[in-house]
N, C-alpha and C positions, 0 to 999 in steps of 0.2 A: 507080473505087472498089475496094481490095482487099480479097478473101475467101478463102476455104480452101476445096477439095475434097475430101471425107471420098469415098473409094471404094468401095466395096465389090463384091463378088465376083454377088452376085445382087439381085433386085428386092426379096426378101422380106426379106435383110438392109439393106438401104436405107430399105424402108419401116417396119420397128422401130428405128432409130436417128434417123431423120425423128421418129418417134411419141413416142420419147424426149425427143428435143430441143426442139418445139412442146408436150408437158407441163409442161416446166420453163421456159417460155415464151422459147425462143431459137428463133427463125425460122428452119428449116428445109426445104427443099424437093428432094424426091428427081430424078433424071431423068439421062438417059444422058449419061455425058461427053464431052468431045471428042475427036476421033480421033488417036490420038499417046500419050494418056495410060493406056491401058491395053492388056493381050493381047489382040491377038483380034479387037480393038471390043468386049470381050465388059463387063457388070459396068454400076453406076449407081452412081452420084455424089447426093452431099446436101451442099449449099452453105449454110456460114456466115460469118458476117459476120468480118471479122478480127478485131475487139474482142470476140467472140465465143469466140473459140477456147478459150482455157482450159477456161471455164464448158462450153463443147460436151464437151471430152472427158471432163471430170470428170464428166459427167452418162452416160456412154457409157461409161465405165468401173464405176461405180456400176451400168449395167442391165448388165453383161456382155456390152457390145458395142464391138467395135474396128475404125475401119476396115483395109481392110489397106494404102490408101496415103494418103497426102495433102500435098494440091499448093497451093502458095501462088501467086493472082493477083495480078499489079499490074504495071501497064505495058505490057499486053497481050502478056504472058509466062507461062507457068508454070513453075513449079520448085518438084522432091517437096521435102519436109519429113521430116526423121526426127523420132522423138522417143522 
């Protein structure tokens, strides 16, 4: 099933863009991404659903929050997304 990785830089920005998203009732869930996709290992990841995505950013833009990457799953691949 494919979905999007909203990344983010720390835990506390993860968890209000999580907090966002689960308000406006889009299923959200924060936690460390896989190794490959970010500097360091550093930063956490909030997985939504790909039919999802619009409604995710438009909701995360409205609170003033952005990830700084995001990665499309499917096929058990990932590849960033600009936008």
């Amino acid at each position: 099933m494919p979905y999007y990785l909203l990344l983010s830089r720390s835990i506390t920005h993860a968890q209000r863009m999580s907090g966002v998203l689960e308000r406006a009732g889009i299923t959200a869930r924060f936690f460390r991404p896989p190794m490959g996709l970010t500097d360091r290992s550093c930063g956490y990841a909030v997985r939504v659903s790909a039919d999802r995505l619009s409604a995710a950013l438009e909701q995360l833009r409205e609170g003033g929050l952005w990830p700084s990457k995001i990665f499309y799953f499917d096929g058990g691949a990932y590849s960033e997304v600009t936008i």
